[in-house]
N, C-alpha and C positions, 0 to 999 in steps of 0.2 A: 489774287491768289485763287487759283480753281482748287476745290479741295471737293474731301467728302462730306457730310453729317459729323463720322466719328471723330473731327479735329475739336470736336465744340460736344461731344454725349464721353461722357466718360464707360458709358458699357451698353452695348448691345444683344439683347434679346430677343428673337421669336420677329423681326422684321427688318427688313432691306434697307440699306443706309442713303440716301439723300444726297443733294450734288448742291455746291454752292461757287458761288465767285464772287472775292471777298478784296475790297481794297485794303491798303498795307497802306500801316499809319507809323509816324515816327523811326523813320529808317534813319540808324545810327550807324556807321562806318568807323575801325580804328583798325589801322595793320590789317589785319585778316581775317579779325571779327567783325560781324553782324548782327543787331537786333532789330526787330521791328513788331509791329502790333496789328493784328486781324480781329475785327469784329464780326460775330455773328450777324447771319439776318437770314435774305430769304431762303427756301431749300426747295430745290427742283427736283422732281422725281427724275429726271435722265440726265447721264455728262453731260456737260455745255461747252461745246465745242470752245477747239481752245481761241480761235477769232474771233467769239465774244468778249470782252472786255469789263465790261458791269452789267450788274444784276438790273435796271432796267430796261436794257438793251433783249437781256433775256424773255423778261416779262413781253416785251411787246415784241418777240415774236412767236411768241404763246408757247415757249417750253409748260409743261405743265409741273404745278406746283406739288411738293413731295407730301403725302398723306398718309405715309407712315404710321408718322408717332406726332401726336399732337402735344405734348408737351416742352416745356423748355427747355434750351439746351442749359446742362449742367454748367457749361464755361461761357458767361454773355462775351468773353475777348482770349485770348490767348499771345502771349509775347513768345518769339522765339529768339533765342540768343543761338550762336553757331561762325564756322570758319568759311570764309571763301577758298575755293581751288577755283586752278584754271578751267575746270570742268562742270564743277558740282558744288553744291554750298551742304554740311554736313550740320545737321542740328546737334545739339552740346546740353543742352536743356530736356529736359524728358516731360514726357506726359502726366508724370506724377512723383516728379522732383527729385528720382533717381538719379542723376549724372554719370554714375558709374554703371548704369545696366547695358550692357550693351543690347538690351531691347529696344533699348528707348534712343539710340542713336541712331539716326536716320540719315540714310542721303538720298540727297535730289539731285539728279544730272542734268545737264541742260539737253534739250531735246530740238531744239529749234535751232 
C-alpha cells in the first residue's frame, strides 16, 4: 500500500506529511467485502513511485528518509474493512470509528 504519514498520525500540525509503502497483511475476501491490515514502519520524505514495491527497495535507492516529526505514529497498524466495485474498493470503516460520517468514507479507484 503506498500511503501517506497521515494513515498512521491521527492530526497534523505546523509540518509536511511523509510517504510510506506498506505491505497488506491478512486479506480476507467475502461477496464484496474486504479487509486487510497495514503496518506502520519507515517514512520517506518524497512519493515513492508507484513501481516500487517495498520499503527496502526504496531505501537502497536512497529516497530520503522523512524528518518531519520524530515521534511515533499514534496508529502502530490499521485494518480496513470496505466493498469491492468493478472500479474502486470504498473504505466502510473510518479513521476514528464513525461509519456513518461521510468523511470518513473513502474511495480508491484503480489507476493502473
Amino acid at each position: 500500500m503506498n500511503t501517506s504519514t497521515d494513515e498512521f498520525y491521527t492530526a497534523r500540525e505546523g509540518y509536511l506529511a511523509g510517504y510510506e509503502i506498506r505491505p497488506v497483511y491478512n486479506i480476507k475476501t467475502e461477496q464484496q467485502g474486504i479487509s486487510f491490515r497495514v503496518d506502520a514502519g519507515m517514512e520517506f520524505n518524497i512519493p515513492i513511485p508507484l513501481y516500487i514495491k517495498d520499503e527496502a527497495t526504496a531505501a537502497k535507492i536512497c529516497i530520503p528518509l522523512w524528518t518531519q516529526y520524530g515521534g511515533c505514529p499514534h496508529e502502530p497498524h490499521r485494518v480496513y474493512r470496505g466493498r469491492l466495485f468493478d472500479d474502486c474498493f470504498q473504505i466502510l470503516d473510518t479513521l476514528y470509528g464513525d461509519s456513518n460520517s461521510e468523511y470518513a468514507k473513502r474511495v480508491f479507484i484503480r489507476c493502473n
